[in-house]
C-alpha positions as MATLAB code, in Angstrom:
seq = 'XXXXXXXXXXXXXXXXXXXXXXXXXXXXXXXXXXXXXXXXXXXXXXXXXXXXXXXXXXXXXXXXXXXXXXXXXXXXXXXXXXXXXXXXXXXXXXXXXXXXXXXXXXXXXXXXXXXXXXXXXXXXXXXXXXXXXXXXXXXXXXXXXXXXXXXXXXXXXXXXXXXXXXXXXXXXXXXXXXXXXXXXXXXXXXXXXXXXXXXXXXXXXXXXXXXXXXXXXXXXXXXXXXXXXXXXXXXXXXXXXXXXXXXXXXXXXXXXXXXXXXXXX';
ca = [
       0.000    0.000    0.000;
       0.881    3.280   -0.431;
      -0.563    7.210   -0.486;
      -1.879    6.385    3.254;
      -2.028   10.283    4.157;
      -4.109   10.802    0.166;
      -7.101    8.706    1.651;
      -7.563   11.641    4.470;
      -7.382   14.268    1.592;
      -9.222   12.834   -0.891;
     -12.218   12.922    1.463;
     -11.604   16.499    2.656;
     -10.993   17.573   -1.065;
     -14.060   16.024   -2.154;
     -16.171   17.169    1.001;
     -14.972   21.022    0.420;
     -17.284   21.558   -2.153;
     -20.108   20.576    0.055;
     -19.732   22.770    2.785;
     -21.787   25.944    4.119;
     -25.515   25.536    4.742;
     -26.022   26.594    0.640;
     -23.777   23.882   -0.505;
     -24.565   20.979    2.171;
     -26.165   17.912    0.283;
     -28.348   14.838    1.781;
     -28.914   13.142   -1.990;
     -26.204   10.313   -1.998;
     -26.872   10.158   -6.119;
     -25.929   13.799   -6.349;
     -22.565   13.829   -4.749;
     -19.702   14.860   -7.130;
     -15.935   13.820   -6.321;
     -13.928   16.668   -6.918;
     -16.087   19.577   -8.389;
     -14.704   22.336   -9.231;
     -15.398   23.949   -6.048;
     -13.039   21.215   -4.249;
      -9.620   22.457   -2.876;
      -7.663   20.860    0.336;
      -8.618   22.638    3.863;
      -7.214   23.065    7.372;
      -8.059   19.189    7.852;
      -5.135   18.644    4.964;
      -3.039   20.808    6.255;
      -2.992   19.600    9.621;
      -3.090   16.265    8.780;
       0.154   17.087    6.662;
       1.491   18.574    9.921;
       0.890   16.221   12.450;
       2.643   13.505   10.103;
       5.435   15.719    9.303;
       6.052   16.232   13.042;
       5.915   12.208   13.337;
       8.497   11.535   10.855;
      11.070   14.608   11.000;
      10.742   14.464   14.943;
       9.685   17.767   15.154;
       7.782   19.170   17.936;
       4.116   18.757   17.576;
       2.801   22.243   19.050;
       5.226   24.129   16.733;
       4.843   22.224   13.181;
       0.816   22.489   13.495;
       1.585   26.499   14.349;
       3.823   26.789   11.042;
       2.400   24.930    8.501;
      -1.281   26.329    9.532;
      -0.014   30.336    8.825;
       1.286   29.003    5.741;
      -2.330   28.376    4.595;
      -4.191   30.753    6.683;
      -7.175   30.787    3.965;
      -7.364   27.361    4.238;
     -10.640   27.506    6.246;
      -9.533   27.327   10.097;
     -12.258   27.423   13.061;
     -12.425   31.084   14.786;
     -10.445   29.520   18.212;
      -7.599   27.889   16.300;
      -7.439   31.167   14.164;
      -6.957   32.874   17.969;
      -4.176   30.311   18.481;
      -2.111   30.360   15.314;
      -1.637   34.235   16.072;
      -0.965   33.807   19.457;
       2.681   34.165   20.561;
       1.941   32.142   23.769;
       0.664   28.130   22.372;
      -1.610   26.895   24.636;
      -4.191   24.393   24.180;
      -7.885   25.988   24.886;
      -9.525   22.649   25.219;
     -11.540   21.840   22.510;
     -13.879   19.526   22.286;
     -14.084   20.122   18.061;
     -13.724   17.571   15.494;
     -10.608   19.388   14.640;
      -8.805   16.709   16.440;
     -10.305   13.555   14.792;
      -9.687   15.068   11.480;
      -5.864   15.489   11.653;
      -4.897   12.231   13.533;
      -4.948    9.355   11.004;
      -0.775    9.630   11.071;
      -0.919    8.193   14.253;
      -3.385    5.306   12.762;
      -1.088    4.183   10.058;
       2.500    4.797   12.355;
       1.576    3.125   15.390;
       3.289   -0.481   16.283;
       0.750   -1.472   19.207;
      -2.437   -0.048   20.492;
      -0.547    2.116   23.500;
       1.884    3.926   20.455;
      -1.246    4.554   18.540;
      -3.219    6.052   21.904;
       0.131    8.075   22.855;
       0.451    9.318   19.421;
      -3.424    9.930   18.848;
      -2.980   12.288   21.760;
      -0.084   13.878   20.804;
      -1.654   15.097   17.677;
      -4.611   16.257   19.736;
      -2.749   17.874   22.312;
      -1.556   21.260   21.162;
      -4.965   22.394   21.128;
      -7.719   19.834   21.378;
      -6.914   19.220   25.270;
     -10.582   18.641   26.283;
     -11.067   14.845   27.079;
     -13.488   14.979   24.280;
     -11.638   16.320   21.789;
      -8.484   13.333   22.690;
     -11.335   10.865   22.764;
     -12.411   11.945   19.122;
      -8.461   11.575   18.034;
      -8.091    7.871   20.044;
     -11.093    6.532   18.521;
     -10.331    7.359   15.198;
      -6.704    6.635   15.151;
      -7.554    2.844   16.969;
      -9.770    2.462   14.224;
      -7.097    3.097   11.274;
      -4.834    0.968   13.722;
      -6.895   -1.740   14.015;
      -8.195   -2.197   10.341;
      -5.110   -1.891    9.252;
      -4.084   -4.765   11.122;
      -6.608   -7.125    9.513;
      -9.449   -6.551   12.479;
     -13.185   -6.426   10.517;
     -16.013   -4.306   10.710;
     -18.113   -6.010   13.793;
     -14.128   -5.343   15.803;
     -14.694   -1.741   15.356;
     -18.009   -1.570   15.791;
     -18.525   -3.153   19.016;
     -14.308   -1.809   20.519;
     -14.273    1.260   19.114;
     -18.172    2.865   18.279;
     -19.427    1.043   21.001;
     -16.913    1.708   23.541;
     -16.110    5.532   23.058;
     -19.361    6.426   21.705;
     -22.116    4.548   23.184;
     -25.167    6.873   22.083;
     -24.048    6.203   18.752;
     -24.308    1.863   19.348;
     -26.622    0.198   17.157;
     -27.548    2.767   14.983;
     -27.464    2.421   11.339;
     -26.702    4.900    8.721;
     -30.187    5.407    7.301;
     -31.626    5.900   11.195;
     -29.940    9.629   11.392;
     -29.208    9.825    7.674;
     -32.369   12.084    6.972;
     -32.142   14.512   10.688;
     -28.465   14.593   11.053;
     -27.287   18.316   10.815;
     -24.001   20.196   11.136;
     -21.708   19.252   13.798;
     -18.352   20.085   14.720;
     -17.445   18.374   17.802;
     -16.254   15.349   18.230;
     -19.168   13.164   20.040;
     -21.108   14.295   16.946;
     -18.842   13.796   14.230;
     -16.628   10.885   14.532;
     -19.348    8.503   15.499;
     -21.372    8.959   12.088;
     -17.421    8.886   10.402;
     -16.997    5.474   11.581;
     -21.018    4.566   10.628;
     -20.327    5.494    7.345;
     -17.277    3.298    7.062;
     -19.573    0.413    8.197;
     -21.796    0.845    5.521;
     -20.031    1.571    2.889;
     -18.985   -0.909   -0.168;
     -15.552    0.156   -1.026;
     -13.387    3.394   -0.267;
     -15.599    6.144   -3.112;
     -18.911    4.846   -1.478;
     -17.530    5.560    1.893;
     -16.822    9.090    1.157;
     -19.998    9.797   -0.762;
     -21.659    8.555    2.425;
     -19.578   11.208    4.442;
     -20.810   13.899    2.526;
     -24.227   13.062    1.702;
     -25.177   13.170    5.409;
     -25.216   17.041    4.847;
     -23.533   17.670    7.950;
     -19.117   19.048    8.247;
     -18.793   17.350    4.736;
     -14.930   18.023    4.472;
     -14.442   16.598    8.200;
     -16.949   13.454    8.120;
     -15.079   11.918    4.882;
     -11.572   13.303    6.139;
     -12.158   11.232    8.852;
     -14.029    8.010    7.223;
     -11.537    7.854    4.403;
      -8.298    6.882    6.289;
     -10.499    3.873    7.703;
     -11.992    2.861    4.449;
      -8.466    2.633    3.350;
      -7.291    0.769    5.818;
      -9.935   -1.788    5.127;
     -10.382   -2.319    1.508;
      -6.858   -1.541    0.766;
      -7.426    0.647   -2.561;
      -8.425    3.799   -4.125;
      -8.978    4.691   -7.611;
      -5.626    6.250   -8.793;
      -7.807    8.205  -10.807;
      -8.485   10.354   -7.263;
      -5.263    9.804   -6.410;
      -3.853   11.927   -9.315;
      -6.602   14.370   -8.800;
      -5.549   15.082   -5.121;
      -1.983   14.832   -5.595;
      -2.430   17.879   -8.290;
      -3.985   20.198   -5.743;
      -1.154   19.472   -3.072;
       1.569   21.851   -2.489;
       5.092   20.450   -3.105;
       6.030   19.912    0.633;
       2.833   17.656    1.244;
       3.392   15.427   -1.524;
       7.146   15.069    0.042;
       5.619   14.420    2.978;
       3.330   11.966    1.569;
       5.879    9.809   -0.252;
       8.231    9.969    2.643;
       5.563    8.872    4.952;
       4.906    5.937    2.887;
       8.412    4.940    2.850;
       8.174    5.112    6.778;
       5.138    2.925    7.345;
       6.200    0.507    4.996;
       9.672   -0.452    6.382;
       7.720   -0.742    9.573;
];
């Protein structure tokens, strides 16, 4: 395998064009990969970050800090805007979905279950420091970690959704499909993320389930994507291509170096 950090940007590219309340789409049949509206946002660029930190041993707090003011249009929440032109980095406790959507690194990286719970919360820390907002990175990591690692659907379903988000067990996608509305934290995010995986058929289906909930579009199937991945294995390298053109140079280093890494591993 290979392009492990493209399967987190393909679904935020292809989310991007789906976002604000005029944009937001609940028809599954409708949903366009890669419109013309689609660019990479913050979730890119953080995800970028965090696995940049990983692999060049850089320190976390500082990396996320640099490479965000390099984009600063690329779509960042009013309290991480606060942070990234603060002089003093402290974490303000979020409880956002900011925090689910930047941590697959740790996912693909991690040797055992404790690495991938350290490093889950690493990526979370610098800001996301609300027990929330590292539950939203831990659960989504684990589940990269674990499907990865050859464990089905029912593991993560009944260790991961059932475990860290309980009011979320049992459901199926077309139970919240037609009321679910925007939601940026965490406890409302990363459970339907991880539903949507269940469903879906194959890696595209998973991320046209993301977005067709109508809810944080680029976030849902930024954060569904890595799993798909890690489950079926492929992606069409037609999307591939696509996403790798609307990169900057320094995150397709970091993607091919980052492949190198989790391979020799």
């Amino acid at each position: 395998m290979k392009n492990y950090l493209i399967s987190e940007a393909i679904g935020d590219i292809a989310g991007s064009a789906y976002e604000g309340r005029i944009h937001r789409i609940k028809d599954y049949n409708k949903v366009k990969l890669f419109s013309s509206r689609a660019h990479f946002t913050d979730d890119t660029v953080l995800t970028f970050a965090c696995a940049e930190a990983f692999i060049d041993h850089l320190d976390m707090t500082m990396n996320l800090w640099k490479c965000a003011n390099e984009h600063r249009h690329a779509g960042f929440g009013g309290k991480f805007k606060q942070w990234m032109a603060s002089h003093y980095l402290r974490p303000y406790r979020s409880l956002g979905n900011g925090s689910a959507m930047r941590c697959s690194s740790a996912g693909w990286l991690a040797k055992t279950e404790e690495d991938c719970i350290r490093m889950a919360h690493e990526t979370a820390a610098p800001t996301h420091n609300h027990p929330e907002g590292f539950k939203g990175a831990e659960a989504t990591a684990l589940s990269i970690f674990h499907l990865k690692n050859g464990n089905d659907k029912a593991f993560v379903r009944e260790n991961i959704l059932d475990k860290y988000y309980p009011d979320w067990t049992g459901k199926k996608y077309a139970d919240f499909h037609d009321s679910y509305t925007f939601n940026s934290t965490c406890a409302g995010t990363v459970g339907p993320a991880i539903i949507c995986f269940l469903k879906s058929k194959d890696y595209v289906d998973c991320i046209k389930l993301a977005i067709s909930l109508g809810g944080d579009a680029d976030t849902l199937a930024a954060i569904a994507g890595p799993m798909a991945y890690a489950y079926y294995k492929q992606m069409p390298d037609a999307l591939v291509y696509q996403a790798m053109k609307k990169l900057p140079d320094w995150m397709v280093n970091v993607s091919e170096r980052f492949d190198n890494i989790v391979n020799s591993k």
